[in-house]
Each structure stands twice: as structure tokens, then as C-alpha cells.
C-alpha positions in Angstrom: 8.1 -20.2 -5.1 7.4 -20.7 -1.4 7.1 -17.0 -0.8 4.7 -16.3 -3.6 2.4 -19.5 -2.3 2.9 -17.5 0.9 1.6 -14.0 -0.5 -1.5 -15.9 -1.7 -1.7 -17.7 0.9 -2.5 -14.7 3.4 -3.7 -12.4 1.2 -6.5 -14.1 -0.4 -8.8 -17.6 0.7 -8.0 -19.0 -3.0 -7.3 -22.9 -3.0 -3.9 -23.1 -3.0 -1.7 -25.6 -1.4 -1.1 -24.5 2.3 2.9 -23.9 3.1 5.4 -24.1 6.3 5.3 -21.0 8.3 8.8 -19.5 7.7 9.9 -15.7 8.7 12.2 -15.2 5.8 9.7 -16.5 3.0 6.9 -14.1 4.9 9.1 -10.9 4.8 10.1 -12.1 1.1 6.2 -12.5 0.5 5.4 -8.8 0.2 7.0 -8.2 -3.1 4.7 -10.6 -4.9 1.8 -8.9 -3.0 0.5 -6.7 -6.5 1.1 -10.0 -8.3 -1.8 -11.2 -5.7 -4.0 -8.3 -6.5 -3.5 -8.8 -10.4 -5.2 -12.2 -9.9 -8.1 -11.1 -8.0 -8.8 -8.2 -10.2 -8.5 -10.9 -13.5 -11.0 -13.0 -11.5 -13.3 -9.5 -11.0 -13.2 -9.0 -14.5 -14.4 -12.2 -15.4 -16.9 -11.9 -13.1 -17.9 -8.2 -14.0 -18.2 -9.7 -17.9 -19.8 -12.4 -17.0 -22.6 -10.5 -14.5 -22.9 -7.9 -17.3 -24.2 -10.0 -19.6 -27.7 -11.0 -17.4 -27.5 -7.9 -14.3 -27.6 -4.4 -14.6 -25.2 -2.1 -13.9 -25.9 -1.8 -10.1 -26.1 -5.8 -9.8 -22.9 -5.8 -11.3 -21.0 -3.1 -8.8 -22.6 -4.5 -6.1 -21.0 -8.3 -6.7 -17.7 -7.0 -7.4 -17.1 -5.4 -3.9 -19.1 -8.9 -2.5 -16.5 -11.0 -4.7 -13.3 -9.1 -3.7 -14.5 -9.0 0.5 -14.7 -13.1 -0.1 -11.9 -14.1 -2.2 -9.8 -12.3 0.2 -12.1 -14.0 3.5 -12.1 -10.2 4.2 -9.0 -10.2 6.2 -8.4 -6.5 5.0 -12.0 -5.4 6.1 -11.7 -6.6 9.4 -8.1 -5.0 10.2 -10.2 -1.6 8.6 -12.9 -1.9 11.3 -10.5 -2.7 14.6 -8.2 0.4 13.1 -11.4 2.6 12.9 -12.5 1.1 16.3 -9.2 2.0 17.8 -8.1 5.3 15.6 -11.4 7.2 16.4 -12.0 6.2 20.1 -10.2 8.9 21.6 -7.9 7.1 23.7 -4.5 7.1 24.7 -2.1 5.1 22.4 -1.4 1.8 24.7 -5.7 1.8 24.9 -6.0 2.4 20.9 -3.9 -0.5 20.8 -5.5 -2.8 23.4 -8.7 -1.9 21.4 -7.4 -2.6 18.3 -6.7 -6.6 19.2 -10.5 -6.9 20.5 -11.8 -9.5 18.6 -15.7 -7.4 19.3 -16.1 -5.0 16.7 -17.2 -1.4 17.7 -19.9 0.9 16.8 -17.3 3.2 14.9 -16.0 0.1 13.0 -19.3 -1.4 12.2 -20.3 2.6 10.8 -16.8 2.8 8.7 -17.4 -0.6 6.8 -20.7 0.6 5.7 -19.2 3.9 4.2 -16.6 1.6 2.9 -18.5 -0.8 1.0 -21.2 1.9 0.2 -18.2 4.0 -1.4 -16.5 1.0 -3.0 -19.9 0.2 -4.7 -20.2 3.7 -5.7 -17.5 4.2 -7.7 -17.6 1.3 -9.3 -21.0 1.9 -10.6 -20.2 5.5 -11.9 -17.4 4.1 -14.3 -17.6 3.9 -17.9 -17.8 0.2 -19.0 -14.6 0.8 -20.9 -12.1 2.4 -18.1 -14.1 0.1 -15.2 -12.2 -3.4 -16.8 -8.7 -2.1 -17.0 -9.5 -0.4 -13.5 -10.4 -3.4 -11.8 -6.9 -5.3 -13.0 -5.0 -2.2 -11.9 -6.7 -0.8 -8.9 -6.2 -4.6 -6.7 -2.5 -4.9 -7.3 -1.9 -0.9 -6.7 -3.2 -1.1 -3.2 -1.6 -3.8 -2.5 1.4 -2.3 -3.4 0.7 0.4 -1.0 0.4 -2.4 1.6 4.1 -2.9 0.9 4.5 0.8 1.0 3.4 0.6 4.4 4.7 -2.7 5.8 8.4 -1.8 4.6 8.8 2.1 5.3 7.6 2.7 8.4 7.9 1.1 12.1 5.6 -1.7 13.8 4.3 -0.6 16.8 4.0 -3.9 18.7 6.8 -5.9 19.8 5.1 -9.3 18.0 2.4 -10.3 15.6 2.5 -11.6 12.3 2.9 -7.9 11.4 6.1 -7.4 13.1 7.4 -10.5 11.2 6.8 -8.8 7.6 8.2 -5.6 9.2 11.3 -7.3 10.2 11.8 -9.4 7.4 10.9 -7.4 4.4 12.9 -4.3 3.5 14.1 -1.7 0.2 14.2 -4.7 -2.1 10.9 -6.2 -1.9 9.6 -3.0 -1.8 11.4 -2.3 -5.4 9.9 -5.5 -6.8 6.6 -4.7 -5.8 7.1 -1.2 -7.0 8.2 -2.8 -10.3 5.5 -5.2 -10.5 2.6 -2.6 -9.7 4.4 -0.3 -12.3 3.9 -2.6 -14.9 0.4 -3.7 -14.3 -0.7 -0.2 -14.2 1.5 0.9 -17.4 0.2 -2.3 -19.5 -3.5 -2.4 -18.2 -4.3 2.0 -18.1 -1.1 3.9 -19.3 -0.8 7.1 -18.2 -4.1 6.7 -15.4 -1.9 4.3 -14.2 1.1 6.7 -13.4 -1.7 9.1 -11.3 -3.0 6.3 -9.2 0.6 5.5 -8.6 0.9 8.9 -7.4 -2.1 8.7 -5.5 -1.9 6.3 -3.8 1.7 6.7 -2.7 1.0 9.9 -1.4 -2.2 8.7 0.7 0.1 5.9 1.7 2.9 7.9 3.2 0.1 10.7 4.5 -1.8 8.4 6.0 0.9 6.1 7.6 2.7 9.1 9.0 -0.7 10.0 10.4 -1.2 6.4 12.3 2.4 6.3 13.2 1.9 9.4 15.2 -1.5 7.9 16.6 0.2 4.3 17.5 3.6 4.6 17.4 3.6 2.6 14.3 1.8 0.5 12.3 0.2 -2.9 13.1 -1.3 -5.9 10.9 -4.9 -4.2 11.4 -3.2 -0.9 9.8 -2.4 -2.5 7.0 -5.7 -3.7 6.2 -7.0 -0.2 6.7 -4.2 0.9 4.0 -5.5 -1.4 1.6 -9.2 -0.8 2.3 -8.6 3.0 2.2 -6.2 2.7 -1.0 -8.6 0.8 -3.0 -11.7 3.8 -2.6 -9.0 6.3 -3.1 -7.7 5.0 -6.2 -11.1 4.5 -7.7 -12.1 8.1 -6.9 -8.8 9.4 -8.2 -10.3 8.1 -11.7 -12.4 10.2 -11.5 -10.9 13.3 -12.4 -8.4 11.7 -14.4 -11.1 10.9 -16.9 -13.2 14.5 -16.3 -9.4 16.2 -17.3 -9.2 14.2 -20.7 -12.9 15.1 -21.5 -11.4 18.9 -21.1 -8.6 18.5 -23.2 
């Protein structure tokens, strides 16, 4: 119980009771972490029902990726913008790092959350109103999942942080739970979309982590937030052709 108050706890700013700091319970966490996104994207689609009935489509895109930065106190979004600041700066690695733990956001950070949000917005707006409610119960949970992906298979590249305590503590079993979890919210909520964006974004998952572990010499807390962020717009546009392949068939 105390590790899924603790996966809620720092994933998301929901009222919850507060609980003990405890390394075990925070590796242990990260298997309940698609249970946390399958609650925020139940709470998006009552607020995408609810907005549809008054707003227009755009109205209603546009409040979805507003809801989702504050229910989670956009603790993803700011670990996207120092890994931007700090991936793109063209530095050595001990410098990407030191620039990474700025608490000043950069230029190239400030740039990436605006293509973020505009691309997050995007997509949602382009999506039938029947495939965008299953999406939005799906898509939270599948990335992250991928945030386990990333947390458990490859190495931290800083000797401590709250990051290095989920890389320690969490291994090949929570990542099967939280494989088994995501499964079944995709299978139940999409069926066979679901098994693509499981594929999709497992394989930007491992591309991409490989790609920062080379950068950083692993991965750090910000990382993972950039996982998520990136997972979410690449899930949503792997709809996309999902849904132009069916109208072929």
C-alpha cells in the first residue's frame, strides 16, 4: 500500500495522504506507475466529456494538455526542459550534467516545451471523438510505463538523487508488473492500437535511452521526465497511422 501512495505521491500533485520516505517502497513504487497514469487519464476523460459538452474541439485539446501539466505539478515538463537544456548545449558530459541540475531554465528548454505542448495539443485535436477517449486512458499509463522502461534497464549516471534511489531499488520485477499493468490497460481500453503503442513506445524508449546513455553516461531523474514527455507525443502520433491503415483495409 505504502509504495502505491508513493507512486502517486511523486508522480502526480493529487490529494493524497503524504508518506515516510523509504528506499525500498520508492524502487517498489515504479511498478504501480501505469496504475498512476490510468487515473489521470480517467480524470482527462471526464474532463474531455465534460468540456465537450460547452467548448469546441480546440477548447477542449487545449485543457487536456493544461489538466495533465497540473495534476502532475509538471514535474515531467520541467525534467523535459533541463534535459533539452543540457542534451542540445553541446557540451562535454560532466557540463550537460552540471547544466542539467540548474534550477534557470535555458533558451533551448524554454523553445522544446513550446513544441511540446504545441504537439501535445495537436494531436489531440486531430483525433476522432471516438478513438480520442480510449486514447487518453491508455496513452497516460503507457508512458509511464516507459518511465519504468527507463528507470529499470538502463544505468543512472549520478552517484545520488532521488533518481539513483529508483534505479537502485527497482529491478526485472517491477518492471514485469508494470509491463502487465500497461498491457492490460491498453488491451481493455484500445485492443489491438494498444499492442502498437506498446511497440512504439518500447522501441522509442530503448532508442532513445541508449541515445542519452551515450550523451550522459546514463540516465538521471530529469531524463525520465523527458521519457515521459517524449512518450506521450509519440504515442499519440503513432495513432495516427494506426487508424489511416484500418481506413485502407
Amino acid at each position: 500500500m505504502k509504495s502505491i501512495l508513493f507512486a502517486f505521491y511523486q508522480l502526480t500533485r493529487l490529494p493524497l495522504p503524504g508518506v515516510p520516505f523509504e528506499e525500498k517502497s520508492c524502487g517498489r513504487s515504479t511498478a504501480f506507475f501505469p496504475a498512476v497514469g490510468l487515473i489521470l487519464g480517467l480524470i482527462l476523460v471526464a474532463l474531455a466529456r465534460g468540456a465537450q459538452w460547452c467548448f469546441p474541439d480546440q477548447v477542449r485539446a487545449a485543457l487536456i494538455v493544461f489538466s495533465l501539466v497540473v495534476l502532475t505539478g509538471g514535474i515531467h515538463l520541467d525534467g523535459f526542459m533541463d534535459s533539452i537544456d543540457g542534451l542540445f548545449s553541446g557540451r562535454s558530459q560532466e557540463r550537460k550534467l552540471e547544466i542539467m541540475r540548474d534550477s534557470r531554465v535555458g533558451a533551448f528548454g524554454v523553445i522544446g516545451a513550446i513544441c511540446l505542448l504545441l504537439a501535445k495539443y495537436t494531436l489531440l485535436l486531430g483525433l476522432p471523438d471516438k478513438v480520442l477517449i480510449p486514447v487518453l486512458v491508455a496513452v497516460p499509463a503507457l508512458s509511464r510505463w516507459c518511465m519504468v522502461i527507463a528507470v529499470t534497464s538502463f544505468p543512472y549516471a549520478r552517484p545520488e538523487g532521488l533518481g539513483k534511489v529508483y534505479n537502485a531499488q527497482a529491478g526485472n520485477k517491477e518492471l514485469l508488473a508494470a509491463t502487465l499493468i500497461a498491457a492490460l490497460v491498453a488491451g481493455i481500453s484500445i485492443n489491438l492500437l494498444g499492442a502498437w503503442l506498446i511497440l512504439a513506445g518500447g522501441s522509442f524508449t530503448y532508442l532513445a535511452c541508449r541515445r542519452i546513455t551515450r550523451e550522459l553516461g546514463g540516465m538521471t531523474g530529469d531524463t525520465y521526465g523527458f521519457i515521459n514527455e517524449m512518450a506521450e507525443v509519440i504515442l499519440l502520433a503513432a495513432v495516427y497511422p494506426y487508424l489511416k491503415l484500418n481506413a485502407w483495409v
